[in-house]
C-alpha positions as CSV (number, residue, x, y, z in Angstrom):
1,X,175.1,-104.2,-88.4
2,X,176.2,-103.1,-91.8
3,X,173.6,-101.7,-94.2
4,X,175.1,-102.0,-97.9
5,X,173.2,-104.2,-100.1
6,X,169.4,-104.1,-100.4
7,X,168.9,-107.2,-98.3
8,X,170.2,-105.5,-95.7
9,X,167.2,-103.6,-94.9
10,X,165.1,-106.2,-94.2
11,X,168.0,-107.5,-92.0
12,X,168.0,-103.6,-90.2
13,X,164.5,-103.7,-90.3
14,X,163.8,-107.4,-88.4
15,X,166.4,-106.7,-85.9
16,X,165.0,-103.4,-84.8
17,X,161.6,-105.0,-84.2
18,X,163.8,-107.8,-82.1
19,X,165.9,-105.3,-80.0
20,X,162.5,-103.4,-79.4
21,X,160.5,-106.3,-77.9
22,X,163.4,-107.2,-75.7
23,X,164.2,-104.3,-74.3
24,X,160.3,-104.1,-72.9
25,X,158.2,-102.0,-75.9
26,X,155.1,-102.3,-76.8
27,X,153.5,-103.8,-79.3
28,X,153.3,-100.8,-81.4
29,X,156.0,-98.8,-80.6
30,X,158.0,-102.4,-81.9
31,X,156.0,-101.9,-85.5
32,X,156.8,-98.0,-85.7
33,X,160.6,-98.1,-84.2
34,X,160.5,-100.8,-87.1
35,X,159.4,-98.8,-90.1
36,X,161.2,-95.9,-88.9
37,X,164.7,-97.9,-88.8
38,X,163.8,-99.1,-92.7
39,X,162.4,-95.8,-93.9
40,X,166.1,-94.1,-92.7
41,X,167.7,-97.2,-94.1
42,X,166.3,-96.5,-97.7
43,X,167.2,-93.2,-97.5
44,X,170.7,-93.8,-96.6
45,X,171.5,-96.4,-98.4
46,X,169.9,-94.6,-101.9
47,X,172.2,-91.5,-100.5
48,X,175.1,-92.0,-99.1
49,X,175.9,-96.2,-100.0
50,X,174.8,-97.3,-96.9
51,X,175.4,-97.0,-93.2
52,X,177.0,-98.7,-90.1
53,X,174.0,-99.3,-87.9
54,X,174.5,-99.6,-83.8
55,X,171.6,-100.7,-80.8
56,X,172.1,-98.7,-78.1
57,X,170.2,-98.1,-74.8
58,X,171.0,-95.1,-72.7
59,X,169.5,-92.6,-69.9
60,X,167.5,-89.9,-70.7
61,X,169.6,-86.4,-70.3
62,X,166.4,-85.3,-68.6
63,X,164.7,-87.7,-67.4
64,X,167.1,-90.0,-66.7
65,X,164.6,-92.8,-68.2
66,X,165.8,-96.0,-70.4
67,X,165.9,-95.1,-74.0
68,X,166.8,-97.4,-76.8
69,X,168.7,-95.5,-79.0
70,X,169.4,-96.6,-82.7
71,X,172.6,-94.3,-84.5
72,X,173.6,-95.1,-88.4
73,X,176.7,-94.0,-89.2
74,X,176.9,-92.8,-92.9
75,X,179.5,-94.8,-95.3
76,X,180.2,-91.2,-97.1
77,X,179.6,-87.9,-95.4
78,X,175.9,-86.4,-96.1
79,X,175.4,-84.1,-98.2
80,X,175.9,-80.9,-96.4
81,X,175.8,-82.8,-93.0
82,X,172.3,-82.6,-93.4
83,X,169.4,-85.5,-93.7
84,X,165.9,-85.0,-94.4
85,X,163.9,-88.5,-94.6
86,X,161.7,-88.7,-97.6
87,X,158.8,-89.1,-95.9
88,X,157.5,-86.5,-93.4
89,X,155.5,-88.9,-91.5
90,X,158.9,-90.6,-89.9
91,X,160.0,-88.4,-87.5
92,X,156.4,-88.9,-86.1
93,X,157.1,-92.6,-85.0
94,X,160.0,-91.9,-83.0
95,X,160.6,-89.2,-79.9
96,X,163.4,-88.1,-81.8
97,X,164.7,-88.4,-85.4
98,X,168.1,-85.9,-86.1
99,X,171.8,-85.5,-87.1
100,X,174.2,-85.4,-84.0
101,X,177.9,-85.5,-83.6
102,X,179.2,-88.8,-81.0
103,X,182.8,-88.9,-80.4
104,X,183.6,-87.0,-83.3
105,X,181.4,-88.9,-86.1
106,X,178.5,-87.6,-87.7
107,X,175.2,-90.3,-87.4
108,X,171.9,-90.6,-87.8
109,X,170.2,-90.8,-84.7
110,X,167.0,-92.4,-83.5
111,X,165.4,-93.0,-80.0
112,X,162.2,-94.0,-78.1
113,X,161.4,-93.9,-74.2
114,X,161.5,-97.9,-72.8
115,X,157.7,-97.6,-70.6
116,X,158.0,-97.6,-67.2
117,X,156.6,-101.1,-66.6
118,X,159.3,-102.3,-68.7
119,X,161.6,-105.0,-67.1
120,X,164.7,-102.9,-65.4
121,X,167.9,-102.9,-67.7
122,X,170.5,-103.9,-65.5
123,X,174.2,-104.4,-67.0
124,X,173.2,-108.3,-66.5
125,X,170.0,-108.0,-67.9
126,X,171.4,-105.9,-70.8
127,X,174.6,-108.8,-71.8
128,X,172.0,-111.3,-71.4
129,X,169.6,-109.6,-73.9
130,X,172.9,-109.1,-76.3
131,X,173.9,-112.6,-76.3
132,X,170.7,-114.3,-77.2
133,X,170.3,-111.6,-79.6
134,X,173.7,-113.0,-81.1
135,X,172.9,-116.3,-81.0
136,X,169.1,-115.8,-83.1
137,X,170.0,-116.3,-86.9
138,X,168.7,-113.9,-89.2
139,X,165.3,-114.3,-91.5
140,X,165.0,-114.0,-95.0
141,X,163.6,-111.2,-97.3
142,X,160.6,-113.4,-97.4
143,X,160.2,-113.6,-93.8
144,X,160.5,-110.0,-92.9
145,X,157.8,-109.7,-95.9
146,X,155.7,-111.7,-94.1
147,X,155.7,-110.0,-90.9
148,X,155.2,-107.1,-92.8
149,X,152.1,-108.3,-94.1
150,X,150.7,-109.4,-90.8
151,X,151.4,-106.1,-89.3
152,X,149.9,-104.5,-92.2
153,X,146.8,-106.5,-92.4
154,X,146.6,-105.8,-88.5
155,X,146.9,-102.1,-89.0
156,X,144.4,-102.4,-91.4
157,X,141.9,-104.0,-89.1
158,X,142.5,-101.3,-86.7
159,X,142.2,-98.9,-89.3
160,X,138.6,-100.4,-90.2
161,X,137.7,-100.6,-86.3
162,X,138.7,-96.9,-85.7
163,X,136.7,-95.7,-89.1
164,X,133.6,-97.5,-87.9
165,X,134.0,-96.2,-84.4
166,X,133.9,-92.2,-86.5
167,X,131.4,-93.1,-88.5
168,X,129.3,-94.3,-85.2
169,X,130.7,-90.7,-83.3
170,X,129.6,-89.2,-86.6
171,X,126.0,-90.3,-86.3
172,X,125.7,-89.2,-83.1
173,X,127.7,-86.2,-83.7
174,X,124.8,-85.4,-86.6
175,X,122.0,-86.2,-83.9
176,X,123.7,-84.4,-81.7
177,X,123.2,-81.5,-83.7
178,X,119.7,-81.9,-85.1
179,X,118.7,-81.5,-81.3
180,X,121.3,-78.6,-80.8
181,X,119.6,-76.8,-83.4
182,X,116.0,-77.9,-82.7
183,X,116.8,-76.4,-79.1
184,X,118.1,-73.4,-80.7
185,X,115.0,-72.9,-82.8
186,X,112.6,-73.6,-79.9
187,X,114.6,-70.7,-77.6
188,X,114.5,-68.8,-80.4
189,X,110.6,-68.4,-81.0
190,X,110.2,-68.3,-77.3
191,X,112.7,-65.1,-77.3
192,X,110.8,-63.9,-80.1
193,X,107.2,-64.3,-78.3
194,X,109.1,-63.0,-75.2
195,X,110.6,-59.7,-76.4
196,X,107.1,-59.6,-78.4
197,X,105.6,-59.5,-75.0
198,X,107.7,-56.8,-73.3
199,X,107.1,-54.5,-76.1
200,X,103.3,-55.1,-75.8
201,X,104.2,-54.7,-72.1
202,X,106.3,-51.2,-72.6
203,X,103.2,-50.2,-74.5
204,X,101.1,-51.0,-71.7
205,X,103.4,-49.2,-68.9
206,X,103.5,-45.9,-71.7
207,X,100.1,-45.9,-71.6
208,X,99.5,-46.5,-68.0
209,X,102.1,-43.6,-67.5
210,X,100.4,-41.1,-69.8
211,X,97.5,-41.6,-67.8
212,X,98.6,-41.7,-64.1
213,X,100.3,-38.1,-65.5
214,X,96.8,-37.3,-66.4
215,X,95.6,-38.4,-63.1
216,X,98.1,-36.5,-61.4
217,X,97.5,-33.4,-63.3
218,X,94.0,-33.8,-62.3
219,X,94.0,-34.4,-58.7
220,X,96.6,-31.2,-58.5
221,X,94.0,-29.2,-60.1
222,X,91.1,-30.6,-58.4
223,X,93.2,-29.8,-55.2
224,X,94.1,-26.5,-56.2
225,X,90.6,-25.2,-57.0
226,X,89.0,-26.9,-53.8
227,X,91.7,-25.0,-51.7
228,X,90.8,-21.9,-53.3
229,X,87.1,-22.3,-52.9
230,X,87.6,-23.8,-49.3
231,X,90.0,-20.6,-47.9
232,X,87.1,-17.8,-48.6
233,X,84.2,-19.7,-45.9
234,X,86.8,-20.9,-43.8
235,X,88.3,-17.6,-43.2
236,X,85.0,-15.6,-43.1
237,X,84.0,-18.6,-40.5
238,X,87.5,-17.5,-38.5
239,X,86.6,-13.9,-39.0
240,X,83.2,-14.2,-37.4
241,X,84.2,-16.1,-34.6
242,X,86.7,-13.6,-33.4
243,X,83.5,-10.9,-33.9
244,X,81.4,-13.1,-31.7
245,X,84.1,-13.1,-29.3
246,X,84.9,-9.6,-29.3
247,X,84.7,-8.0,-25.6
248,X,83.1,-5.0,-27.9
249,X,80.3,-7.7,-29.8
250,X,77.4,-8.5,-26.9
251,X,78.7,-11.0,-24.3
252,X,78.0,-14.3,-24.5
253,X,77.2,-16.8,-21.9
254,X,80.0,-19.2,-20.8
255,X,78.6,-22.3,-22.8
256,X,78.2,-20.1,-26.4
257,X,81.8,-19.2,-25.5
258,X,83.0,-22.6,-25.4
259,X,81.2,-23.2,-28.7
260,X,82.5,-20.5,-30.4
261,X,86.1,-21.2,-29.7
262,X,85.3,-24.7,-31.0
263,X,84.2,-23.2,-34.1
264,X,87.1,-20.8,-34.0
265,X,89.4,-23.7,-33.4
266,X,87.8,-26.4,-36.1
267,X,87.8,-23.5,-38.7
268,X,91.5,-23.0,-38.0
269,X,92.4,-26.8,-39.0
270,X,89.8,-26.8,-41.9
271,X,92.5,-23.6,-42.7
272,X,95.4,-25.4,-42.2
273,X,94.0,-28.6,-43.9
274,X,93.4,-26.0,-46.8
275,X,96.7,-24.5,-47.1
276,X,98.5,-27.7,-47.2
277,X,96.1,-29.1,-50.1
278,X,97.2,-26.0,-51.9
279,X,100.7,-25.6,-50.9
280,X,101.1,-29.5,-51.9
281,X,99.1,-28.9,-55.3
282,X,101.8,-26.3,-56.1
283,X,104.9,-28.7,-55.7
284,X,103.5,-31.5,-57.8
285,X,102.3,-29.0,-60.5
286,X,106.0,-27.5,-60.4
287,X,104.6,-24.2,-60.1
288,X,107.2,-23.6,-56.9
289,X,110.2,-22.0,-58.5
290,X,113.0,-21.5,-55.8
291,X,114.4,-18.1,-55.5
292,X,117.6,-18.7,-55.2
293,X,119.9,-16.5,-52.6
294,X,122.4,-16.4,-49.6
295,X,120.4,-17.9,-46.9
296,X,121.9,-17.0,-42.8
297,X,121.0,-20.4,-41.0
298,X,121.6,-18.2,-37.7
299,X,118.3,-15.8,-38.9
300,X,116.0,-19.1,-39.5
301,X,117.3,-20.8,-36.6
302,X,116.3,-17.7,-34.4
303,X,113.4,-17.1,-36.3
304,X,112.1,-20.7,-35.7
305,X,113.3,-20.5,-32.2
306,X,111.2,-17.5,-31.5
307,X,107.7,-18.7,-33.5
308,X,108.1,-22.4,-32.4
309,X,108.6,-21.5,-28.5
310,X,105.0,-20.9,-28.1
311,X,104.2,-24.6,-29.5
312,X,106.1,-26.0,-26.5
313,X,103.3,-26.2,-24.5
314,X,103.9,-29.4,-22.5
315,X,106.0,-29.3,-19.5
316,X,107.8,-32.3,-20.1
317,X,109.2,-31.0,-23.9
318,X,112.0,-28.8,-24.3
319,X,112.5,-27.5,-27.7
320,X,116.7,-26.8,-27.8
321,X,117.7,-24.7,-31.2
322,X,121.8,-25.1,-31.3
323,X,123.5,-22.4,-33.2
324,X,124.7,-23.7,-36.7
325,X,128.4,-23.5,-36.7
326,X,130.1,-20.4,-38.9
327,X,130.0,-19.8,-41.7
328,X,126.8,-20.6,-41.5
329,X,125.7,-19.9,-44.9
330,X,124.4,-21.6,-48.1
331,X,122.9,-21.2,-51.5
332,X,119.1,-21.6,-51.5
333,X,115.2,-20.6,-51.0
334,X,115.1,-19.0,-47.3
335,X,111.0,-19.1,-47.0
336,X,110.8,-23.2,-48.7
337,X,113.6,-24.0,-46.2
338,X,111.9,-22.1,-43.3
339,X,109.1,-24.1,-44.0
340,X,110.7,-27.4,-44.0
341,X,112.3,-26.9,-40.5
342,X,109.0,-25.3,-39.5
343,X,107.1,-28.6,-40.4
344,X,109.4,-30.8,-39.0
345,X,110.2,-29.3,-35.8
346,X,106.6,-29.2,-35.1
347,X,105.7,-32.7,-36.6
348,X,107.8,-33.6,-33.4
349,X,106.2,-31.3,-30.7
350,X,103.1,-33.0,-31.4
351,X,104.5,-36.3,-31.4
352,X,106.8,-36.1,-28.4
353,X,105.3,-36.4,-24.8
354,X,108.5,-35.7,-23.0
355,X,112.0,-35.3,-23.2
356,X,113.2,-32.5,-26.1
357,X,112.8,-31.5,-29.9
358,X,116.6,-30.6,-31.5
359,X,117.6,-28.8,-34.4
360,X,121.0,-28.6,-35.3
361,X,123.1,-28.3,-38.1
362,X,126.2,-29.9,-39.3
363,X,128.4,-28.7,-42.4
364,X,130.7,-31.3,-43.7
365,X,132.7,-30.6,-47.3
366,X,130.5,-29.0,-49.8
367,X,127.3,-30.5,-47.8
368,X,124.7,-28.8,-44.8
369,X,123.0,-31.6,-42.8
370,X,120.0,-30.2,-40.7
371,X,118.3,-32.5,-38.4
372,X,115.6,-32.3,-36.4
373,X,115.4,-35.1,-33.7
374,X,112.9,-35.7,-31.0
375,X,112.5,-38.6,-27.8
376,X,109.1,-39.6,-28.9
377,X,107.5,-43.0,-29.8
378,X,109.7,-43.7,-32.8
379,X,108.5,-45.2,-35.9
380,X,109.1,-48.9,-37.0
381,X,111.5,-49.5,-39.6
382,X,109.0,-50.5,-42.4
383,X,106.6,-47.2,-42.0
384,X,110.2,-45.2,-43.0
385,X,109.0,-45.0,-46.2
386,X,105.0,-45.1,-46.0
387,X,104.9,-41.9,-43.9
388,X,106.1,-39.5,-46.6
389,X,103.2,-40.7,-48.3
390,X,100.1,-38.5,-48.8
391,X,97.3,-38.4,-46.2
392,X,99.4,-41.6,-44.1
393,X,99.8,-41.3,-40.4
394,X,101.7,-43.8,-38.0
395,X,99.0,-46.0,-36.5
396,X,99.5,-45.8,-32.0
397,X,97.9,-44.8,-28.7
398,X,99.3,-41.2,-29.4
399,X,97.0,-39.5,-32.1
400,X,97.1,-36.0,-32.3
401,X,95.6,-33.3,-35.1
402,X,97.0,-33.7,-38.5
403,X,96.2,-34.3,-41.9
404,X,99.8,-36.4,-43.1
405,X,100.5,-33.6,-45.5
406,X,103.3,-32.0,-44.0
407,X,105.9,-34.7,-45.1
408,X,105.4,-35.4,-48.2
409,X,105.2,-32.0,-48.8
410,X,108.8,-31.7,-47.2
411,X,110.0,-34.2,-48.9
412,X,109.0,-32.6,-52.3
413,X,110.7,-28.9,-51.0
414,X,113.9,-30.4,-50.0
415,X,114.1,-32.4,-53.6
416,X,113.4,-28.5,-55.1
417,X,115.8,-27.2,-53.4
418,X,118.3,-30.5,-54.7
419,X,118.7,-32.1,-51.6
420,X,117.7,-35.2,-49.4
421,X,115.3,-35.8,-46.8
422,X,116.3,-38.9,-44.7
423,X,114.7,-40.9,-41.6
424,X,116.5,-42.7,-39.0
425,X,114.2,-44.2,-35.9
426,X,113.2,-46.9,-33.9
427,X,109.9,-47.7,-31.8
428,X,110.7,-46.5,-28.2
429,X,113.7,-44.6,-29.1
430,X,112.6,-41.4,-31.0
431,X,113.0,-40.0,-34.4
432,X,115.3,-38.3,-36.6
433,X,114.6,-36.4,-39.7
434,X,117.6,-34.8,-41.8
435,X,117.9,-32.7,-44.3
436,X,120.5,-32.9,-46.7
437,X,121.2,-29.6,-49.2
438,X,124.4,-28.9,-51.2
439,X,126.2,-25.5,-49.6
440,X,126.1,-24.4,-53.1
441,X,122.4,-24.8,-54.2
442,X,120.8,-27.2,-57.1
């Protein structure tokens, strides 16, 4: 078609819209291929005089989909070989709106993707399309003016159908909100009566602190001024009964023996009873200041060895003291780790029946590890923890003397001296404590 008069666009215009709706596109796509085409036509013709416009339809260089293709070659060159339609909004109604070079000419091209449901374009389909197109006579100005109207007054209506359909989201958009924020008020009194309640709360635990440290501090003193007023009777009560025994003192009859000794021996627990109150009253008070020095594992192990032997008493119980690997040194307290050992190793003479006690030690990196282990009873796995508390002993058939002192009181030494103190046991298959302490002190 040749674009050179006025008129012409309409002509352009009407059979754009035709060649669209016979080569399968929609509706829409017919109505903006359409004012596309006339917007371009303007241009040109106000430009350059006019144009030589061709209907095309070729494959997709990608895609390899139909696309009907509209070129308009210019009757003068552009200026600059450039074109720039008037109105920005034209290049949205098409895929693609541009200057190329075909076959040496410069045109103006145009193109939009045939759908997929589209009738196929075969080369029979395609002369049959061109020949009724040939035959259909064009419309006037007046009828393209029309069929403008109609598609404007349908846009229109669209328009108005879309705008009500915001104005509806809109609504619900705003009551959306009103609860959004309603919500967010509500959550945020309840934060504020929340973290208004944890600070009453933190108040609360301060307080409850202060006082169990006031507590604590008592009960330490109490403990410490008992122990001191129980160790003076308890030892003159030891004292006499080693007088009254005496093969010097006058002799007693075989029953007053008995009774003595039992005196001797209940005055000897009362003692020991004593001396743990008071050594345990020192550790929570933090009156136990480690003096800090080379410690020989070899001279405690013998030492223990030697002192512990005599504990032994049953048949059935070996006590086995390995010799701690070389160099066995490390930096710490030698009497508070003494004591540790000591307490342990006899915690499991008195709670082994038969088989053996160990103690050995291991030195791995910068670490010592010094277990005691025995083949007694065993303790269930959820006494681990309740047995290093104060005055607890494991319920069972096998009681023996004790006061359950002597672990938590370990437990508090080996913390002083910056290690561990660790269980690992199960009913029927014995015990194992270890100590953990840094080669190189706290």
């Amino acid at each position: 078609m040749a674009l050179r008069v006025e008129q012409d666009i309409f002509l352009v215009r009407q059979r754009g819209r035709e060649v669209a709706a016979a080569v399968g596109l929609e509706h829409q796509d017919q109505v903006r291929l359409a004012t596309a085409l006339s917007e371009v036509a303007r241009d040109l013709l106000g430009a350059v005089g006019g144009a030589d416009v061709t209907f095309a339809v070729a494959a997709d260089a990608h895609t390899g989909q139909p696309t009907l293709r509209l070129d308009l070659a210019p009757a003068r060159p552009l200026p600059g070989g450039r074109y720039e339609p008037q109105s920005g909004a034209v290049a949205r109604l098409v895929d693609m709106l541009g200057v190329v070079t075909d076959g040496g000419d410069t045109v103006v091209r145009m193109s939009r993707r045939v759908p997929a449901h589209a009738p196929p374009l075969t080369p029979e389909r395609l002369d049959q399309l061109r020949t009724e197109l040939a035959a259909s006579a064009p419309g006037t100005a007046l009828d393209e003016l029309a069929a403008q109207n109609t598609q404007l007054i349908a846009a229109l209506d669209e328009v108005r159908s879309h705008r009500d359909e915001l104005e509806v989201l809109n609504s619900e958009l705003q009551e959306t909100n009103r609860g959004v924020m309603a919500l967010y008020n509500q959550l945020t009194e309840e934060l504020e009566e929340t973290n208004r309640g944890v600070v009453a709360l933190y108040a609360e635990l301060d307080e409850k602190s202060a006082q169990l440290r006031a507590a604590s501090e008592s009960k330490s003193r109490f403990l410490a001024n008992v122990s001191h007023e129980l160790r003076a009777p308890v030892t003159a009560i030891i004292g006499l009964g080693r007088l009254l025994g005496d093969s010097a003192s006058d002799p007693l009859t075989a029953e007053q023996a008995r009774q003595v000794g039992l005196i001797r021996s209940s005055a000897a627990d009362l003692l020991g009873l004593v001396n743990e109150l008071l050594d345990l009253a020192k550790a929570e008070s933090g009156r136990l200041e480690p003096n800090w020095a080379d410690v020989d594992l070899r001279a405690i192990f013998g030492q223990l060895r030697g002192t512990l032997r005599a504990l032994a008493t049953r048949p059935a119980v070996e006590l086995v003291v390995e010799e701690p690997p070389a160099p066995a040194t490390l930096r710490s307290d030698e009497v508070l780790l003494a004591q540790v050992l000591r307490n342990l190793l006899h915690n499991g003479l008195k709670f082994t029946e038969r088989g053996e006690v160990r103690l050995r030690a291991e030195h791995r990196g910068d670490r010592w590890s010094l277990s005691v282990s025995d083949t007694g009873a065993g303790i269930p796995p959820e006494l681990h923890e309740r047995i290093f508390e104060e005055f607890y002993q494991v319920p069972g058939t096998t009681r023996v003397g004790g006061t359950g002192l002597g672990l938590p009181y370990a437990r508090r030494l080996v913390t002083l001296l910056g290690g561990t103190l660790e269980l690992t046991s199960e009913p029927g298959r014995g015990s194992t404590f270890t100590v953990h302490l840094p080669a190189g002190g706290a």
